[in-house]
GUPA-692756 format. One line per 10 residues: their letters; for each residue x, y, z of C-alpha. Coordinates in Angstrom, 2 decimals. Layout:
A> X,Y,Z  ...
***
This chain:
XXXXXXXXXX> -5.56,28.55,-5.81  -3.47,25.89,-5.91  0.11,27.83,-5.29  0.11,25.24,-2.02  0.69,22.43,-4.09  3.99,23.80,-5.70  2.11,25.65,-8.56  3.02,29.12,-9.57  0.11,31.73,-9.34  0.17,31.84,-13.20
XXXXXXXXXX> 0.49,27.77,-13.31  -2.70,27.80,-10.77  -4.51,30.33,-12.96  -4.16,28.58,-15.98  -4.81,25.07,-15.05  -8.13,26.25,-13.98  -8.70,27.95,-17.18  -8.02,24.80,-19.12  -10.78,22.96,-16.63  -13.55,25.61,-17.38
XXXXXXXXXX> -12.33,25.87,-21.21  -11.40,22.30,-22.12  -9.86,22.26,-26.19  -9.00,26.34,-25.84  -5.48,27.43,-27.46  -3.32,30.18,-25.98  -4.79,32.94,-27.12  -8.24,31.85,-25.78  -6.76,30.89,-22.52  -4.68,34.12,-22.16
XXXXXXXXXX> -7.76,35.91,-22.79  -9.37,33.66,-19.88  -6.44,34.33,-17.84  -5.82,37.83,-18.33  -2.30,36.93,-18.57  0.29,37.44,-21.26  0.63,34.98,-24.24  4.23,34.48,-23.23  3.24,33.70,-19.78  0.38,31.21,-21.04
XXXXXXXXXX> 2.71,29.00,-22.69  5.28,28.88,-20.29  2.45,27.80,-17.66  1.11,25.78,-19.91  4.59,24.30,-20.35  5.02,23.65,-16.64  1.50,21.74,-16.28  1.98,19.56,-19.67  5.32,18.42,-17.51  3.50,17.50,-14.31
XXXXXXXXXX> 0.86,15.41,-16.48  -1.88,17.96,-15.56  -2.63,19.13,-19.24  -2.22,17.48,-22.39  -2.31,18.88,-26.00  -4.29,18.20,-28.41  -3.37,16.99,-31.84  -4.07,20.08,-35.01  -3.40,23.22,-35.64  -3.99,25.74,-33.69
XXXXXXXXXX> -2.68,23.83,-30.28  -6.08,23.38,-27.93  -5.20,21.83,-24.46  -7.28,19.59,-22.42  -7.04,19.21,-18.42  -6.62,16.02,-16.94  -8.86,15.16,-14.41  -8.88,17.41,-11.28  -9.30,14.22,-8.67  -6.21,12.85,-10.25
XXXXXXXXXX> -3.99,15.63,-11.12  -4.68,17.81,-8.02  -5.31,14.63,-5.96  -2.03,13.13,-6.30  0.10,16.04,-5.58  -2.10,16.15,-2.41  -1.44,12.91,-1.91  2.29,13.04,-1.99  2.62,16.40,0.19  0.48,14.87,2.47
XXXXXXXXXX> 2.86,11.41,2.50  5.92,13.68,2.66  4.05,15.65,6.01  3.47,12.23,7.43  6.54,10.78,6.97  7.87,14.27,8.75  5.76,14.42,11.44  6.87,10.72,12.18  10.87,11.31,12.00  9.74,14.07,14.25
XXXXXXXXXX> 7.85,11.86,16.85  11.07,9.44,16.77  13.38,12.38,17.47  11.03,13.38,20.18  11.16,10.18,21.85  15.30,10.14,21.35  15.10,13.46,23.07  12.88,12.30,25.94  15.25,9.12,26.28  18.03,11.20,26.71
XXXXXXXXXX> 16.55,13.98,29.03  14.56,11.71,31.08  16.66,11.12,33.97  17.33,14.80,34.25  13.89,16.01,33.09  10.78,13.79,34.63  8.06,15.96,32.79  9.28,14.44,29.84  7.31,10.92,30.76  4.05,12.88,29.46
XXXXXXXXXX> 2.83,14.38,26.63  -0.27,15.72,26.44  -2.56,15.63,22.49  -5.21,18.35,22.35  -7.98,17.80,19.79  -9.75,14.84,18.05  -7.38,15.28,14.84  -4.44,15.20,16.91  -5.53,12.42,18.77  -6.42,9.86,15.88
XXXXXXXXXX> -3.51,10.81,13.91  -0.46,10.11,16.93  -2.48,6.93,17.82  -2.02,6.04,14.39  1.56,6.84,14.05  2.01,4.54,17.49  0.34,1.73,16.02  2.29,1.53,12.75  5.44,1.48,14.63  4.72,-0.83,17.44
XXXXXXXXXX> 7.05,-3.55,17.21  6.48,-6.50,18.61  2.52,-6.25,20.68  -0.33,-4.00,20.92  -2.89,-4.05,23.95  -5.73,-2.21,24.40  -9.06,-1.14,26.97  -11.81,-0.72,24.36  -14.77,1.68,25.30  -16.75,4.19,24.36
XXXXXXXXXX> -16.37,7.00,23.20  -14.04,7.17,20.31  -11.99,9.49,18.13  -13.13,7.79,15.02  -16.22,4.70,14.23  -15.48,1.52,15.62  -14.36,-0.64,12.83  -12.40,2.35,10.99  -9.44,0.93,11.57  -9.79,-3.08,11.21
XXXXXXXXXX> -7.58,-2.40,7.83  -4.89,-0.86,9.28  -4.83,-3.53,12.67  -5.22,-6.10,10.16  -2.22,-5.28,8.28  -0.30,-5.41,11.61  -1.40,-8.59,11.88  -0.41,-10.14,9.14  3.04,-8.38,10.02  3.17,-10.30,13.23
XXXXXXXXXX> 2.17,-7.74,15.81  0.35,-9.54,18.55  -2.87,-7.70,19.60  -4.59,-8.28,22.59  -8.12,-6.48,23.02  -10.14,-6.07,26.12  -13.60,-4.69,25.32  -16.37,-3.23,27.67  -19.86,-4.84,27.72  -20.67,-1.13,26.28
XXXXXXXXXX> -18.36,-1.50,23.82  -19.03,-5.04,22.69  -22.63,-4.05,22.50  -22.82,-1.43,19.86  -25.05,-2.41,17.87  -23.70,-5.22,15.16  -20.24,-4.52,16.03  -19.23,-8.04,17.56  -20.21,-9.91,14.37  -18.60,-7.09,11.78
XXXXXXXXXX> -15.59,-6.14,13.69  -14.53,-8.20,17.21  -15.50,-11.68,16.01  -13.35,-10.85,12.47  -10.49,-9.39,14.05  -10.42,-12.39,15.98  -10.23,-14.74,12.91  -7.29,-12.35,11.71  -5.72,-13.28,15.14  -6.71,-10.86,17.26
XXXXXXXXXX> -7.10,-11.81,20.74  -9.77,-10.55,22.52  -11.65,-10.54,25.86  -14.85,-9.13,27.82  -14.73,-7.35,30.83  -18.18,-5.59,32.27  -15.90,-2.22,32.90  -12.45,-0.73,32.38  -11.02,2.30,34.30  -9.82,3.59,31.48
XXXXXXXXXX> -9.25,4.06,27.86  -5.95,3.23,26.83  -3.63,1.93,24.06  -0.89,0.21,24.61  2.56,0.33,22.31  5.16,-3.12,23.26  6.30,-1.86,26.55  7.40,1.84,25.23  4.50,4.13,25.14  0.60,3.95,26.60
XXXXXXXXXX> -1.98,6.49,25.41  -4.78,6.76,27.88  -7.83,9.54,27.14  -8.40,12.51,29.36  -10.96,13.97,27.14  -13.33,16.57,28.47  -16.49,15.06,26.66  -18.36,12.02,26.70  -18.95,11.87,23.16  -15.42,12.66,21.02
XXXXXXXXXX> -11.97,11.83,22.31  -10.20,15.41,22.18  -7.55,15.09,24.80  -4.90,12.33,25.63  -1.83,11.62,27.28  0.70,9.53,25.95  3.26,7.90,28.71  6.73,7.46,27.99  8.82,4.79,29.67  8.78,5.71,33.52
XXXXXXXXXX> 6.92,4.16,36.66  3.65,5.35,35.82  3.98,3.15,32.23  5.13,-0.03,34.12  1.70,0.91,36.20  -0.36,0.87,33.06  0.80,-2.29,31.67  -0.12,-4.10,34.79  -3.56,-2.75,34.96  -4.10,-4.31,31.98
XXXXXXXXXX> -2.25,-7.58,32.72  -4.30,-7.95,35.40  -7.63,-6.67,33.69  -7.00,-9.27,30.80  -6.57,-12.16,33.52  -10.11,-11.33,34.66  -11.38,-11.23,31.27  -14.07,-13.45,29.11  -12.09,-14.75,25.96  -14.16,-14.02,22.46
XXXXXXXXXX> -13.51,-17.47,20.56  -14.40,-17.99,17.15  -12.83,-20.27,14.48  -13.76,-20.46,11.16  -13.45,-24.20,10.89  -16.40,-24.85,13.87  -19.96,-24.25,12.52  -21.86,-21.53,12.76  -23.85,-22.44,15.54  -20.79,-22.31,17.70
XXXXXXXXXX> -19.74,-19.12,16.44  -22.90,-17.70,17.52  -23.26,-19.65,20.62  -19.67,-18.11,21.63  -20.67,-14.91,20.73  -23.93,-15.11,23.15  -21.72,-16.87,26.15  -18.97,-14.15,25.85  -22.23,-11.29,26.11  -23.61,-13.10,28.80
XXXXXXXXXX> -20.45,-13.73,30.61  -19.96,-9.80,30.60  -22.84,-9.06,32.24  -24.72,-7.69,29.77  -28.79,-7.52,29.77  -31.02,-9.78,27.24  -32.06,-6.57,25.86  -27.95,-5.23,25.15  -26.99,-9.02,23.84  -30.25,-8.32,21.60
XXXXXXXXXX> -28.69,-5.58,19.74  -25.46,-6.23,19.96  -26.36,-9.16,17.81  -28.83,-7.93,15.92  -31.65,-10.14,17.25  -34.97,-9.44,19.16  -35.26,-9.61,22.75  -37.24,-12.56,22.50  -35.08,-14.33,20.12  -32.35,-13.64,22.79
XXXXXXXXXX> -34.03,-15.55,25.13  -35.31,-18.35,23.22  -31.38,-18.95,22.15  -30.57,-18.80,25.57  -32.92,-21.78,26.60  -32.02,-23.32,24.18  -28.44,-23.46,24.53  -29.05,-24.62,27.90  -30.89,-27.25,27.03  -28.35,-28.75,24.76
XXXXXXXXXX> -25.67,-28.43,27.50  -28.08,-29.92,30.09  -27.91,-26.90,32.44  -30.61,-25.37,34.72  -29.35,-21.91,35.35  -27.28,-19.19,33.20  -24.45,-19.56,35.92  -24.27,-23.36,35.20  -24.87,-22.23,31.64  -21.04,-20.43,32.08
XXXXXXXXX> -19.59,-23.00,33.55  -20.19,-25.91,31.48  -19.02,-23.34,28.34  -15.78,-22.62,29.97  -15.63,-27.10,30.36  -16.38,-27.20,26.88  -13.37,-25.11,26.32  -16.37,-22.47,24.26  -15.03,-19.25,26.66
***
């Protein structure tokens, strides 16, 4: 059952006798087994040395298994460490390869990723080596949740990767995603800006590698290509230069009050061109709420119309 994990059948067979028989001896768990006493102790043996059984103090010797989450789960665990860390001096010896053939190879400036694993797993790998900036066009629809992988961006962060972020109204809207992920990624640092649409869905490695979707359905990503340094790259990164010039900036602070946090978030929604009824549950609020906030917030900046409403914001340095 478990041979997969470096156990011998007879190590496998036993261990799972000593789960369903907890305090048997050997001659109760050959009998279990159906394998010789000789062969019983020497498995038994083996799994006492990995920390997967432990014996029991009297006479005769009874056994007792140690939890399956923890002893199975950490030699999972480490295979599946030892896989990544594979896969990812494989990736790097890909891209060495690709450096070196590129001027005599030009197919080697894409790579295609079939299937949703493949796809969250090599966008993963590119973010934990970026080096010095990550950019990205976020919009629907996604390999895995929105907010999945604050932890891991987070971390970055705190490294001193710069991100910069530029969301879709769609995107921003989900519903209670700008207060529980945008607005605290941006008080991690995150930069982040608004733009009604994006052409495309893309991530964006320093100035080395750009994933960009090509999936086949409107619900999952299961298809990407990732770019390797060539024209099409130096394309990419000036789509989104000049996509985040166009942009709404997401501000928030933790030092200014609360109702500037909110009244940023409700400019930056606006500003995107988003309806009362998507800024409604985007923030969680009712479509009359919406409004009344909205009056509101012109009144206190002395404005007549939403457009004025924008401009004296962006004065008020707000956007």
């Amino acid at each position: 059952m478990f041979e997969a994990l470096g156990l011998s059948p007879a190590d496998s067979t036993v261990y799972v006798a000593v789960v369903n028989h907890p305090k048997a001896d050997i001659d109760q768990l050959a009998e279990a087994t159906g394998l010789s006493q000789c062969q019983t102790r020497r498995a038994l043996a083996n799994l006492s040395g990995a920390g997967m059984v432990s014996r029991l103090p009297g006479r005769p010797i009874k056994f007792l298994a140690a939890p399956p989450d923890a002893a199975v789960g950490s030699r999972i665990a480490a295979i599946e460490s030892d896989l990544w860390k594979a896969r990812e001096a494989a990736q790097n010896l890909m891209e060495a390869h690709r450096a070196a053939s590129r001027y005599i190879l030009p197919d080697q400036s894409l790579e295609v990723l079939l299937g949703q694993d493949g796809v969250t797993q090599r966008v993963m790998q590119i973010q934990n080596n970026s080096r010095h900036q990550v950019r990205v066009f976020d919009k629907p629809p996604y390999a895995i949740p929105p907010g999945h992988n604050l932890e891991s961006e987070r971390r970055r962060l705190r490294e001193g990767i710069r991100y910069r972020v530029i969301y879709t109204r769609e995107a921003i809207s989900w519903p209670g995603r700008l207060q529980s992920d945008v607005l605290q990624s941006v008080r991690q640092g995150e930069l982040a800006r608004v733009r009604p649409y994006l052409p495309v869905k893309m991530f964006l490695a320093d100035e080395r590698l750009a994933v960009i979707s090509i999936s086949s359905s409107k619900h999952v990503i299961d298809a990407a290509y990732i770019v390797h340094p060539s024209s099409l790259l130096d394309a990419l990164i000036t789509l989104f230069e000049d996509e985040w010039e166009r942009g709404t900036p997401v501000c928030s602070n933790e030092s200014e009050e609360s109702h500037h946090d909110e009244a940023r978030a409700l400019l930056a929604l606006l500003n995107s061109g988003l309806t009362d009824e998507g800024i409604a549950r985007s923030l969680g609020w009712s479509a009359r709420t919406t409004q009344r906030r909205i009056r509101a917030l012109m009144e206190e900046l002395g404005v007549n119309t939403r457009f004025q409403l924008g401009r004296s914001a962006q004065a008020r340095g707000w956007l």
